[in-house]
MMTF fields as JSON, N, C-alpha, C and O atoms, coordinates in Angstrom:
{
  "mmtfVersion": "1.0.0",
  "mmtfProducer": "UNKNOWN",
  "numBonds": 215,
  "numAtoms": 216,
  "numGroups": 54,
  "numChains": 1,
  "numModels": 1,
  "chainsPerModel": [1],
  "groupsPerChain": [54],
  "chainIdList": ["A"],
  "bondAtomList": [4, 2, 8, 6, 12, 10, 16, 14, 20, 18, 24, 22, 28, 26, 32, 30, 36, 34, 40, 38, 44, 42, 48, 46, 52, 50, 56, 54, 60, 58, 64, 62, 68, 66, 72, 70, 76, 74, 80, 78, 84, 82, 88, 86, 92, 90, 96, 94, 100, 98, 104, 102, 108, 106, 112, 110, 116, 114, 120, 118, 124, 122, 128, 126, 132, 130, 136, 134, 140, 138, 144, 142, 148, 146, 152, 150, 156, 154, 160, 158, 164, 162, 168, 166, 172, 170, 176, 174, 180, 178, 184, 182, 188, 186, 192, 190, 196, 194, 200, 198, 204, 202, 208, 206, 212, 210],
  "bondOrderList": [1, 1, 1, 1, 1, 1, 1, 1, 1, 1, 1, 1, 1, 1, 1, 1, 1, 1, 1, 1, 1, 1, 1, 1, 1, 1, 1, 1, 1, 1, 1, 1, 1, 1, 1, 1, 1, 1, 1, 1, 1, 1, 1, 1, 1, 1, 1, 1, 1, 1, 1, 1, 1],
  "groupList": [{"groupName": "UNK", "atomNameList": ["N", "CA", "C", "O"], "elementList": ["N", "C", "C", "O"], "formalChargeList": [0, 0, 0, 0], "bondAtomList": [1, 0, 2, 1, 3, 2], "bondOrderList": [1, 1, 2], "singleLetterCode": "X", "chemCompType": "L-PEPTIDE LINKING"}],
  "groupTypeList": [0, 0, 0, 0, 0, 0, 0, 0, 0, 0, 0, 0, 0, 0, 0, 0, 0, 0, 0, 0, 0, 0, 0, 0, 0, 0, 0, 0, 0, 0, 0, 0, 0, 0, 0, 0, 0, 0, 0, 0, 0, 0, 0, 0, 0, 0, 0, 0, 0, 0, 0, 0, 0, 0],
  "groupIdList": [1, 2, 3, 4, 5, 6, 7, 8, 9, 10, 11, 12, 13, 14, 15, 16, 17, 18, 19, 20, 21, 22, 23, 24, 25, 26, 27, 28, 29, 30, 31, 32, 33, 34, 35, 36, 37, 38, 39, 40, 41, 42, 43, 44, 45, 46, 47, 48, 49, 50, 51, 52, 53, 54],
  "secStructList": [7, 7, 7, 3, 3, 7, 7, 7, 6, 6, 7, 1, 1, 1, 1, 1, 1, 4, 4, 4, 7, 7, 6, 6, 1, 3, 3, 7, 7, 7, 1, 1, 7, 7, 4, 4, 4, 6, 6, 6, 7, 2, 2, 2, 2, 2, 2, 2, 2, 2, 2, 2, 2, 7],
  "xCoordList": [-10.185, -9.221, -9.223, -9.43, -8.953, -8.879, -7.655, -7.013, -7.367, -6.05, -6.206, -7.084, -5.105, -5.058, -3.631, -2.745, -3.566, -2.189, -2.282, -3.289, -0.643, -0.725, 0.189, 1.229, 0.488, 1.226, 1.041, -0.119, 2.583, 3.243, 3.568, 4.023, 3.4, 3.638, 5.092, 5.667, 5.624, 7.237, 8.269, 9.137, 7.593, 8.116, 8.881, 8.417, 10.991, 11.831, 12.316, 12.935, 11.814, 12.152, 11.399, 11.883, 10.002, 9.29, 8.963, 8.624, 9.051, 9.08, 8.693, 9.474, 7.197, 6.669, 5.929, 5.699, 5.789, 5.155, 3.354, 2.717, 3.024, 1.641, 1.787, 1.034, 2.479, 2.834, 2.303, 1.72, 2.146, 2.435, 0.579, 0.251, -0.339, -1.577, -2.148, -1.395, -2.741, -3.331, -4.46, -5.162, -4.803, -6.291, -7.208, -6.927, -8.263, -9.235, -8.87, -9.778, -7.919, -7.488, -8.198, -8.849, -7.947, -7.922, -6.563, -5.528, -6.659, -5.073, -5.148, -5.48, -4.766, -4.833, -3.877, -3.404, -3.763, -2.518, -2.19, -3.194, -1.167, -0.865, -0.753, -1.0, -0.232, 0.295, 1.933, 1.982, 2.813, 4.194, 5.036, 5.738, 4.977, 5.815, 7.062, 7.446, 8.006, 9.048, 9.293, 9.257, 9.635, 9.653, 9.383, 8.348, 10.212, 10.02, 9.883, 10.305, 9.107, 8.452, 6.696, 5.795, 6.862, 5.175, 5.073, 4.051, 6.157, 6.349, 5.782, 5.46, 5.856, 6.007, 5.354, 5.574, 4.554, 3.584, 2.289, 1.625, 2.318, 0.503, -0.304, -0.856, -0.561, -1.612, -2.01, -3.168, -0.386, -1.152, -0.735, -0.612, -0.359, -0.673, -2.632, -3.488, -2.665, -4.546, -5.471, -6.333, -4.581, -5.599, -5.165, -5.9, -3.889, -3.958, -4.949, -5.638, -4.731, -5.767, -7.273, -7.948, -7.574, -9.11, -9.647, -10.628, -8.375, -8.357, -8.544, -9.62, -7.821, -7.625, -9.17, -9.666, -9.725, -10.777, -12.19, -13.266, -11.804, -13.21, -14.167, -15.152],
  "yCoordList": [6.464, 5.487, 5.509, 6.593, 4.111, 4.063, 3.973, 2.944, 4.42, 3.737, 3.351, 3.621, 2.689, 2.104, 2.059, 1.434, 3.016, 2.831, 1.573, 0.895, 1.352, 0.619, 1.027, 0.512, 1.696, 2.227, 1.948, 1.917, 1.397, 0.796, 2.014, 2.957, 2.083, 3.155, 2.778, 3.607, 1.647, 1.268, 0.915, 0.075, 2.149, 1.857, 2.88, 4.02, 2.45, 2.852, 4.193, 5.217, 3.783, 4.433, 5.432, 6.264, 5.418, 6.832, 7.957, 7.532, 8.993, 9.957, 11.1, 11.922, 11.331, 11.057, 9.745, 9.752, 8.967, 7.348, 7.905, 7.266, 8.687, 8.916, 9.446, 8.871, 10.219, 10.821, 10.244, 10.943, 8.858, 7.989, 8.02, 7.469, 8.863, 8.598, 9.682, 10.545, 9.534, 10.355, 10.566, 9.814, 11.651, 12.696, 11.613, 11.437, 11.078, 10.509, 9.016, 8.28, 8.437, 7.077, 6.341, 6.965, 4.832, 4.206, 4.134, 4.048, 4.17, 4.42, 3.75, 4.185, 2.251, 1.671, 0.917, -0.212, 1.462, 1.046, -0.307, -0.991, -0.92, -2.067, -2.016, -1.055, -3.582, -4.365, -3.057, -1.888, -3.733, -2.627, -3.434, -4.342, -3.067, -3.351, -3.123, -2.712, -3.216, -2.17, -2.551, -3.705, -1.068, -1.269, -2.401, -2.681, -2.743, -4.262, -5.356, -6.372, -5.287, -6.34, -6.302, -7.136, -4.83, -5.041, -5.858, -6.357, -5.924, -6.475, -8.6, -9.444, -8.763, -9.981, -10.6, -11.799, -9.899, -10.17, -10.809, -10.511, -11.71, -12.262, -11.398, -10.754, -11.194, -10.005, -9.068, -8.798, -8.341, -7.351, -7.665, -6.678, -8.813, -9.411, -9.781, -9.453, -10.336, -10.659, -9.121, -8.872, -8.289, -6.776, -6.281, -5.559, -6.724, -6.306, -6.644, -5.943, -8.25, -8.911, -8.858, -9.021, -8.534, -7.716, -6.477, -6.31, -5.489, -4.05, -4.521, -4.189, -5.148, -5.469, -6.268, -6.145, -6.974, -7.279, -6.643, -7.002, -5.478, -4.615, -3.676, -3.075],
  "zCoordList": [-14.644, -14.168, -12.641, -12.094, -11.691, -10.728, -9.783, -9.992, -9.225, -8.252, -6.626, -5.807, -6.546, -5.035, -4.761, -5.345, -3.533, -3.022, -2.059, -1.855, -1.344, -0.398, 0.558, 0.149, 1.688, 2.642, 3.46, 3.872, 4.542, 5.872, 6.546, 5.9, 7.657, 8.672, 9.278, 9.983, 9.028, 8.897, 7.512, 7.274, 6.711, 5.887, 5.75, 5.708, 5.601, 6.022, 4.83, 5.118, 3.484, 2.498, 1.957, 1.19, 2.365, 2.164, 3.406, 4.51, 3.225, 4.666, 4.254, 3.774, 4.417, 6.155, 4.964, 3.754, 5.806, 5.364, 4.813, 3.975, 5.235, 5.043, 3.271, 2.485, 2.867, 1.671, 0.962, 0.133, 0.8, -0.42, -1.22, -2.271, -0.265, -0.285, -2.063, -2.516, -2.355, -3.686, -3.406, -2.73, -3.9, -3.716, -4.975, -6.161, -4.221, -5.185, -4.966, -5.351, -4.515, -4.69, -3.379, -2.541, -3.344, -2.196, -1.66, -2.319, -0.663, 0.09, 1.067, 2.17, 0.742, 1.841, 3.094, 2.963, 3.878, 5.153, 5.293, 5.496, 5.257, 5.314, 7.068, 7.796, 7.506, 8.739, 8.883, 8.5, 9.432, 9.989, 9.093, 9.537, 7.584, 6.707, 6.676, 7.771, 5.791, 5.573, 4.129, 3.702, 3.165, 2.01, 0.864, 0.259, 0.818, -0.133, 0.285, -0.266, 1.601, 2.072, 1.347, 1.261, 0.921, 0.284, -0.905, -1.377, -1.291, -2.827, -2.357, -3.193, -1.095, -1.272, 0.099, 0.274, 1.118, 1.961, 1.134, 0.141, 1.987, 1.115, 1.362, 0.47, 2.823, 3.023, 2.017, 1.698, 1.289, 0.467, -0.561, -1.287, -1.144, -2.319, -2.409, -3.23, -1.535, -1.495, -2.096, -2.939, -0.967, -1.243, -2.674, -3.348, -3.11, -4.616, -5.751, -6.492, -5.586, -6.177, -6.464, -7.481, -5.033, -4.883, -5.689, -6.415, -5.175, -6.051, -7.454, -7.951, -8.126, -9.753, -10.154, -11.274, -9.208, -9.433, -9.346, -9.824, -8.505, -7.909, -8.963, -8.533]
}
């Protein structure tokens, strides 16, 4: 099985913001998000899409 994170370096609700990364995964840094703004940026709606397709 594969995974892909997605982590904001302004993101207000996880600390330290880097945490969110997994051993083996893609972990990939967003723009200067903040929490549940990831839920609804196109940007990483696009990179989701990609991941699910790769």
């Amino acid at each position: 099985m594969r995974y892909t994170t997605f982590w904001s370096a302004c993101d207000e609700q996880i600390a330290p913001t880097g945490s969110t990364g997994l051993a083996g995964a893609v972990n990939l840094q967003t723009d200067c998000l903040k929490h549940n703004a990831l839920l609804t940026d196109p940007a990483v709606q696009a990179r989701v899409r990609a991941a699910l397709t790769a």
